[in-house]
N, C-alpha and C positions, 0 to 999 in steps of 0.2 A: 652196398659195395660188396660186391661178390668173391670173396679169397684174394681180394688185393695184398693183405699181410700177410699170408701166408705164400702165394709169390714171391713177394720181396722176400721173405723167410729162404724159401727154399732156394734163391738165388745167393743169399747174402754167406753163408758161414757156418761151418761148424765150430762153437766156442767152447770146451768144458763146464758142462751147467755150473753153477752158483749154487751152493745148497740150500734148500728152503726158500730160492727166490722162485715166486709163482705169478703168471699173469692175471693184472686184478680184472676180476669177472664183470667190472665196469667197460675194460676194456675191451672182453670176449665178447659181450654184447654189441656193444660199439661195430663192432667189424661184423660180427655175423658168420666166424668163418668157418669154413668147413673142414675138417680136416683131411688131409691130404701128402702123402707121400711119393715124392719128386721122384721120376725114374724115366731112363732113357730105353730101358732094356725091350720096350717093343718096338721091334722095324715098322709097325702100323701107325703108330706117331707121328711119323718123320712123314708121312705120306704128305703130312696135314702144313698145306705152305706156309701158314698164317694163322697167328688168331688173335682173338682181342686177349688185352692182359685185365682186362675187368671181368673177360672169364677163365675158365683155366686154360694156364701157359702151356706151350708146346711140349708135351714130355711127363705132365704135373697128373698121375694116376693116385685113382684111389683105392685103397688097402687090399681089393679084394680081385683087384686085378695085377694086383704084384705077385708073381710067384721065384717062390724060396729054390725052385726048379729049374731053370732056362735053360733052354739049351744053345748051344755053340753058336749057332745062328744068330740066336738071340743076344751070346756076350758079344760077338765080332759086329751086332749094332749098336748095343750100347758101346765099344769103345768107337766105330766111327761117328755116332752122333755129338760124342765130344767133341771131334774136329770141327765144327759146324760152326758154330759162334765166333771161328776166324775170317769166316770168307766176307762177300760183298754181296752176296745174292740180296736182293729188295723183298720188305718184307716179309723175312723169315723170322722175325719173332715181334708177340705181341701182335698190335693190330696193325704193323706196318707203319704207324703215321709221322710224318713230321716233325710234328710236336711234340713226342717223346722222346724225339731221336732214335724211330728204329725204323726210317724206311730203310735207311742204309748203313753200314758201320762209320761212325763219325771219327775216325781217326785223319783222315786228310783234312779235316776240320780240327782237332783238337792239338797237331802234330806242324804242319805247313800252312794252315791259313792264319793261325797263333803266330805261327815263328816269321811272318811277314815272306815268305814264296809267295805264296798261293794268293788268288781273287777268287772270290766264290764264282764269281761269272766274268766273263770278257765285255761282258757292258753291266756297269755297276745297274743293281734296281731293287727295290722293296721286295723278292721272294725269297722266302727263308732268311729273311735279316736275323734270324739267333744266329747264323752264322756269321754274319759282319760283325754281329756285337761280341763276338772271341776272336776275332781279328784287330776291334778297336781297346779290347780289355775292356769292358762298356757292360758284361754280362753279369747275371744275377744267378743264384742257386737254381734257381725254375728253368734256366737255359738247357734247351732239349741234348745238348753235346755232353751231358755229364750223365744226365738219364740213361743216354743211349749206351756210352762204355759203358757205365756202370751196370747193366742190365745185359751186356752182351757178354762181360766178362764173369761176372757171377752165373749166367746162365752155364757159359762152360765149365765153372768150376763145380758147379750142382751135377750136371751131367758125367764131370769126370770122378766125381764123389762115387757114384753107384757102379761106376762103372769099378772104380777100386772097392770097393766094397764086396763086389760078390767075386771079381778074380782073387781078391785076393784070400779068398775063403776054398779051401783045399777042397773040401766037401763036394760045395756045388760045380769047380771047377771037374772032378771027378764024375758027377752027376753026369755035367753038361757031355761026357764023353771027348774033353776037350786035350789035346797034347800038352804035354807041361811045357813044354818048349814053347809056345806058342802063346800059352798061357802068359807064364811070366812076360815074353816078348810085348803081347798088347799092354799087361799090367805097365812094364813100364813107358809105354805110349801114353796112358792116361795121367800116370805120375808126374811124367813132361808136363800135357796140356794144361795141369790145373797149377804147375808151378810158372805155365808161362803166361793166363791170363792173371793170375795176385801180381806177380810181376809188371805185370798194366797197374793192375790196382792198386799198389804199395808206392809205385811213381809218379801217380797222378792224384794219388788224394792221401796218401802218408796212410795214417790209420785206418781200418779196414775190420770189416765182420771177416772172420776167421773160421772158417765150414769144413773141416775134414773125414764128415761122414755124413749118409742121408739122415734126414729130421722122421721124426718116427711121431711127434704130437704137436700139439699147440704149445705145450707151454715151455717143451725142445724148441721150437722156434719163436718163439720170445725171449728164450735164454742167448740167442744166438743174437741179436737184434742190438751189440753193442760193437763202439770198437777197440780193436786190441792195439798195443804199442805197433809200429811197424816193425822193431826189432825182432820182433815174435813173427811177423808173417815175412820177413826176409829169412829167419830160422828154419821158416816152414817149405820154403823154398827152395834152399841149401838141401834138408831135407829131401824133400821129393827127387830133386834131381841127382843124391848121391846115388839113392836107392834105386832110378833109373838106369841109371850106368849102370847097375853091377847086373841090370836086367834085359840090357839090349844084344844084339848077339854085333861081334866085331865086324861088321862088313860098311860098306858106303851105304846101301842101302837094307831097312831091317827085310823088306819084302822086295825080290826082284818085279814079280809080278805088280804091286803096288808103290814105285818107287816116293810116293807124295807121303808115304806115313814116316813118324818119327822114327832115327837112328840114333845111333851112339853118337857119330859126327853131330850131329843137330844138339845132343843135351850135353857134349862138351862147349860148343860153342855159346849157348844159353848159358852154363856155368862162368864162362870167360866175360859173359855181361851183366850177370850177376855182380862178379866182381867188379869189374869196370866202376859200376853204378854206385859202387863201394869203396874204393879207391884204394883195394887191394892188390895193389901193381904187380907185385910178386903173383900172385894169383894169376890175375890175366897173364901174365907170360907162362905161365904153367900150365895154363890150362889148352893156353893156342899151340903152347912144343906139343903138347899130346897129342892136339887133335892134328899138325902138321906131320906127325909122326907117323899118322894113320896114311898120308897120302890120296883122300879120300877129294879133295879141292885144292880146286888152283884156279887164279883169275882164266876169263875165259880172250879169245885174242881180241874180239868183237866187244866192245863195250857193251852192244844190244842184243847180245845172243843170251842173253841172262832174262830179258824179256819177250824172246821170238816165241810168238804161241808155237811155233813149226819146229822149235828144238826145248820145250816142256821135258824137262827130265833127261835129257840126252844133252845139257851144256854140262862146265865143269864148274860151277861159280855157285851154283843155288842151293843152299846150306837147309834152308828152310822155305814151303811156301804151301799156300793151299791153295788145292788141285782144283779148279774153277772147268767143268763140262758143261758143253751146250748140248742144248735138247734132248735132255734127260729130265722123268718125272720121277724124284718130283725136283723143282729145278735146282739149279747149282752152277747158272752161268753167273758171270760178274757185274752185276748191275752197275759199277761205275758208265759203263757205259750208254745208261740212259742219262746219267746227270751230262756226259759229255754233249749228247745230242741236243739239251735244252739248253747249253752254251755256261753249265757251269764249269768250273775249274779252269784257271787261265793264272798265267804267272806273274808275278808282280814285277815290276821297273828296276826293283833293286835287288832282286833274283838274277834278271838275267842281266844285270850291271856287273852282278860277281862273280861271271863268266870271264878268263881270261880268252883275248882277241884267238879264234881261229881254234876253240876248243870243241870238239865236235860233238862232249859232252849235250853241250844245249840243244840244237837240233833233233840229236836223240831223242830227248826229251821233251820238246816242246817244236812244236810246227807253228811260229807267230803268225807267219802271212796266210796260214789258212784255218789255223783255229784247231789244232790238232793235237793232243797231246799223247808221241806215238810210247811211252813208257807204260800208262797205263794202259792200253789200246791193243799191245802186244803183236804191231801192223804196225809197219810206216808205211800207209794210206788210210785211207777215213771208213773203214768198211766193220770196224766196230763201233763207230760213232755213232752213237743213239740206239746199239745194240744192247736191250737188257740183258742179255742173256750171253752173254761174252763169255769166249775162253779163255781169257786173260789169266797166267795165273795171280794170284797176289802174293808178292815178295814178301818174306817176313826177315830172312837172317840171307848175304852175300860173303862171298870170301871177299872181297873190295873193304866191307863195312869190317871185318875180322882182323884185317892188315892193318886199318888206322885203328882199331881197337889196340892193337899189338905196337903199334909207332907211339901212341900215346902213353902207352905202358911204359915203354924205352923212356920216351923224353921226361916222366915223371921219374923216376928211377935213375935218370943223369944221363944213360947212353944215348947219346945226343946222335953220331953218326948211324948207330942204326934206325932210329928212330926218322930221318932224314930219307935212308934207304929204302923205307916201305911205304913214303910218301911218294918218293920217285916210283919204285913200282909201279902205282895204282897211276901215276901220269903218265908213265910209260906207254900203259897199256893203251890210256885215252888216247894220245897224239896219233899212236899206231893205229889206230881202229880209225877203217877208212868212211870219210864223207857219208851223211846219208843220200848225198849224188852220186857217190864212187868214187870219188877222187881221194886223193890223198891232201890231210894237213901240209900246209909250208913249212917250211925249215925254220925252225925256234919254237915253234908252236909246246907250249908248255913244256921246256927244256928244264932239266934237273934242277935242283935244289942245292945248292952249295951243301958238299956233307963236311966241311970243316967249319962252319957256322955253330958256334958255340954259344951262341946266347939263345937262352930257354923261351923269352919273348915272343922273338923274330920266330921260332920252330912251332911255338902254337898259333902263333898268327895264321904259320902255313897248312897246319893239319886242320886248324878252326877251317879255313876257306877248302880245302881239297873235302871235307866232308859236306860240306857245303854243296858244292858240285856236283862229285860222284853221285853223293847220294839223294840230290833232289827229286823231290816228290816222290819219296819211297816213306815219308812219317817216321823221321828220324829227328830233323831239325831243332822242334821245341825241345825236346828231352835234352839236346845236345847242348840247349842253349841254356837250360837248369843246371843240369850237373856242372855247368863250368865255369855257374855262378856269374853268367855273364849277358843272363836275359834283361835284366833292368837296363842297362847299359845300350846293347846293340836296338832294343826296342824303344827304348824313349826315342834313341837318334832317329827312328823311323816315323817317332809323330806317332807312337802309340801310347795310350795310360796304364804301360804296365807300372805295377808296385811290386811290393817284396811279399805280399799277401798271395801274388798269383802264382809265387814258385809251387804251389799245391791249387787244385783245381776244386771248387767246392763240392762238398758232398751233396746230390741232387736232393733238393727241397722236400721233393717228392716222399723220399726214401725216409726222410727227418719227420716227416707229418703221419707217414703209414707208421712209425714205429712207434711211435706216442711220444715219443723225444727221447727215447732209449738211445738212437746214435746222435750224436752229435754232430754240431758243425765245424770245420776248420776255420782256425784264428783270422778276422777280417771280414769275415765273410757273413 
């Protein structure tokens, strides 16, 4: 086994060593590994579209090709190479396969086919059944969807490790001949990325390796090889994203020329989910007055213009996404669009049941009579279907998702009528947003919300279902359906075997066998 543990090492955390705790030489031998020090910091890496994780992982250099030196070039790749591990492109980490979960990012899988939207395919059939068996709760730790986050999310938090590690070193910053303005501005770009992959990680499997600088030996990454309370890695998150803020410069976007890298807007609104997630209501109202303060977003008047590959950056709605190009090497278009072409991803019965009549939400979204799903597609026509290599961008944060983040605040908090108000908004916008034939909705088509409605019940029923909708098949749903303590509930009704075990996603098998049983497993599991 060739630096398998030390992989998973350099993916998983930086923990404050244990003193005197050392790896037993029973187990150095066992693995055989080599040592190695994880860095993003050559652009010649990234060349590299694939590779197997049985040998060394994309980015994973050793000792003597790390230099103390980089120059500018060199920092401005190591911080875009931590943007990487967001996108969809196929096979960009490890060997691509399957079975690990990493031809593609498995969040339409872990997110929508979980929360009962999604079908893996528009005709049920035995390929890639680990993904039926997280749509049935039927999965096992070895299930490729936990591998695969887990492996994509620690790859960007490794990447964004190095990457803060030498910005934030005055010296080489100096070295590199690099502007301090500039400086600080990526540093806090990375600070984001690696507080918004834990933030995956801390939601979907509690407890977490904790990694806040690169691994320098073997027995640095066996010290790192446990996990920490999740309180500590929500700390750690809080953390990264204050010290980003005070590091972004105040505009809509931190780069005009680049407008897809991280801003101020983006890590106040990741603060405001933070909180959400936390049931800091005060918080999230605090955090969304700031960032509305800013004036930086506002719903857009088109429902789909948040998805039009042809208005990428130039709508008003997209808080967060990554910049998916076609025919660039080395590649970075959106591979959803090969799964589309083999006929996976298709909506479930009682998806589009919880569409109200004449909502043009759905269509948007999903094209049944022709098998089309034009959200992810970034086209209403088929002309990314079966397209690897798509310009899709992939949505991560919307001002729509921002509004019921901030309506839920309200109605948790008592303010019932405004909480009400920001419901209607986001339907407003729907009813208004004409046909994907042209035409315009009927009269009543998704008509306001009584805002003198005063029971707390009826008001979550309502924001439960508008997020439901709005934000279909954008991998919000499961998480929506955990925090509100209301996944057992809506998913048994569907004929699924969720339990109270599955509010946390087990830690992959995989990761428990390469650590010698250093991490552990989640209760149940």
């Amino acid at each position: 086994m060739k630096s398998t543990y030390i992989a998973y090492a350099k993916r998983s955390a930086s923990f404050p060593p244990t003193i005197g705790r050392q790896a037993p030489s029973s187990l150095k031998r066992f693995i055989k590994v080599k040592i190695f020090i994880y860095s993003s910091l050559l652009g010649l890496c990234l060349l590299l579209a694939s590779c197997n994780m049985e040998k060394d992982p994309i980015g994973l250099l050793t000792p003597d090709q790390i230099s103390d030196s980089p120059s500018e070039a060199t920092l401005k790749s190591a911080v875009n190479s931590a943007y990487e591990p967001l996108r969809n492109t196929t096979g960009f980490l490890g060997d691509g396969s399957w079975d690990k979960g990493l031809f593609i990012r498995p969040d339409f899988v872990i997110e929508d086919i979980a929360a009962g939207d999604m079908n893996k395919k528009w005709a049920s059939d035995g390929d890639q059944a680990w993904m039926d068996e997280v749509g049935r709760f039927s999965f096992t730790a070895e299930n490729p969807a936990f591998n695969g986050l887990w492996t994509y999310a620690f790859e960007g938090i490794s990447r964004s490790n190095l990457a803060i590690d030498k910005l934030s070193n005055p010296t080489i910053v100096q070295q590199a001949n690099m502007d301090a303005d500039l400086a600080n501005r990526m540093l806090g770009e990375v600070l984001f990325l690696r507080a918004y992959f834990y933030f995956e990680l801390v939601t979907n499997f509690g407890d977490v390796p904790l990694l806040t600088k690169p691994l320098t030996d073997f027995d640095e990454a066996y010290e790192v090889a446990v996990r920490v309370p999740k309180e500590q890695i929500w700390q750690q998150i809080n953390t990264d994203l204050q010290q980003a803020e005070q590091l972004l410069p105040d505009t809509k976007y931190a780069s005009e020329e680049e407008p897809w890298r991280v801003a101020l807007g983006t890590v106040l609104a990741l603060e405001a989910k933070v909180a959400l997630f936390n049931e800091q209501w005060q918080d999230v109202l605090l955090k969304i007055d700031a960032l509305q303060q800013k004036g930086y977003f506002s719903l857009n008047s088109n429902y789909f213009d948040s998805f039009d590959n042809s208005k990428k950056f130039k709508d008003q709605e997209v808080v967060f996404a990554y910049n998916h190009t076609q025919g660039t090497l080395p590649k970075n278009g959106n591979g959803i669009g090969s799964l589309l072409g083999w006929g996976f991803i298709a909506p479930t019965d009682d998806f589009v049941a919880s569409f109200e009549a004449n909502d043009p939400r759905l269509d948007y979204t999903v094209d049944r009579e022709n098998r089309l799903v034009y959200k992810l597609m970034g086209e209403l026509n088929a002309a990314n279907r079966g397209n690897g290599d798509s310009p899709a961008n992939k949505i991560l944060i919307r001002w729509a998702d921002i509004l019921l983040w901030k309506s839920e605040a309200y109605l948790e908090t008592g303010d019932y009528p405004q909480a009400i108000r920001l419901i209607n908004e986001v339907r407003a916008r729907a009813r208004n947003t004409p046909t994907v034939s042209g035409g315009k909705a009927p009269t009543g088509t998704l008509s306001d919300r009584n805002t003198q409605v005063s029971d707390p019940a009826l008001i979550r029923t309502w924001l439960m279902q508008e997020r439901r909708t709005e934000l279909g098949f954008e991998s919000h749903r499961f998480s929506d359906l955990r925090r509100w303590q209301t996944a057992e509930e809506v998913l048994r009704a569907m004929g699924k075997n969720f339990n109270s075990r599955n509010y946390l996603y087990p830690v992959p098998q995989r990761e428990i066998d390469l650590s010698g049983g250093t991490i552990s497993q989640n209760v149940g599991y």
